[in-house]
N, C-alpha and C positions, 0 to 999 in steps of 0.2 A: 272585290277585296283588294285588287290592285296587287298583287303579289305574281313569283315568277311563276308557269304552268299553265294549268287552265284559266284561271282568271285573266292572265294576260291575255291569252288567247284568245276568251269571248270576249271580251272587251274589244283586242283588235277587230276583228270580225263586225260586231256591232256598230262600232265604231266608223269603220268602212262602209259598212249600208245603212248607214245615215239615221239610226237609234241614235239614242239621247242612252249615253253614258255613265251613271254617277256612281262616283268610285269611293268606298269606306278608308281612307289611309291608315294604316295602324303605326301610334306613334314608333314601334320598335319594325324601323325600316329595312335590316339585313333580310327580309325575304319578299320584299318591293322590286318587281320590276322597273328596271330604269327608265324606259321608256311610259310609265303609268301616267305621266302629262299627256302623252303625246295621242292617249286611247281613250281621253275621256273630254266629255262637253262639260261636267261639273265634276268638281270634287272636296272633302270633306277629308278636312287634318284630325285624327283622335289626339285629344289633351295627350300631355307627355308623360304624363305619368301613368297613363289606360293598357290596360294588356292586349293581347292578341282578343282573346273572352270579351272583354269587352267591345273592340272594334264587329267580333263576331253577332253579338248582341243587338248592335246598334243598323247591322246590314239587316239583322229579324224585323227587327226594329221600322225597318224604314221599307218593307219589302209584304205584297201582296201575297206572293208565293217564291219560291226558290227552286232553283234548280242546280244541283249539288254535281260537282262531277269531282269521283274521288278519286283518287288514285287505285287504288283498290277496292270495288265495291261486292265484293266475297269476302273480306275480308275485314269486320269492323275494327277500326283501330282506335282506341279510346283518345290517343293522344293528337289524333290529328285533328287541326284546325276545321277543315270541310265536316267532319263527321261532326262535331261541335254545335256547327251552323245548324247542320241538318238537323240534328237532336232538338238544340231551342229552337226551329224553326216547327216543328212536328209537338214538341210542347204548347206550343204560342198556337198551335189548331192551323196552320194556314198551310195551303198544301205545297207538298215537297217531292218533286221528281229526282232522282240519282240515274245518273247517264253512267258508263262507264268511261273511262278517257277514249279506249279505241275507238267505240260507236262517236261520240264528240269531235276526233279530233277527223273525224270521215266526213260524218255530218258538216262540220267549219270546211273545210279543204274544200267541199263541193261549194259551202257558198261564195268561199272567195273567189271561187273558179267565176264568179256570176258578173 
């Protein structure tokens, strides 16, 4: 998704042990990590006029399976972006893991440790 949090973070990660990268940009950039060039092997500009929904859509879209790591995963929050994903992700039938940030960001630390 390209944005600041998790995303930046697997992406870095990924990125570093030499995965292939491809990152959805959402035209409405205030919550793009600055560095999202610098974490991906490909990436994809959303038209300027596409929402957040949409660029979420189009990561379903373009994606086998997902895996969701929400900010809160006790807690569904209608409004948030990841939970969005997850929902048309779980509509569209394809499967959908949710990690929580603590177990993720444990899990990443040990790989970069690698």
């Amino acid at each position: 998704g390209g944005c600041v949090g998790a995303d930046a973070m697997i992406a870095d990660v990924a990125y570093r042990n030499g995965l292939h990268v491809h990152t959805i940009i959402p035209a409405n950039m205030s919550q793009v990590d600055p560095w999202v060039y610098t974490r991906c092997t490909s990436y994809q500009l959303m038209p300027r006029q596409s929402t957040y929904k949409d660029r979420n859509q189009a990561i379903v879209d373009q994606s086998d399976m997902l895996i969701g790591i929400p900010k809160d995963t006790e807690q569904y929050d209608i409004r948030s972006g990841t939970w969005q994903t997850i929902r048309i992700g779980k509509a569209k039938g394809i499967p959908v893991v949710v990690y929580t940030q603590k177990l993720a960001r444990t899990a990443f630390d040990e790989l970069s440790r690698d």
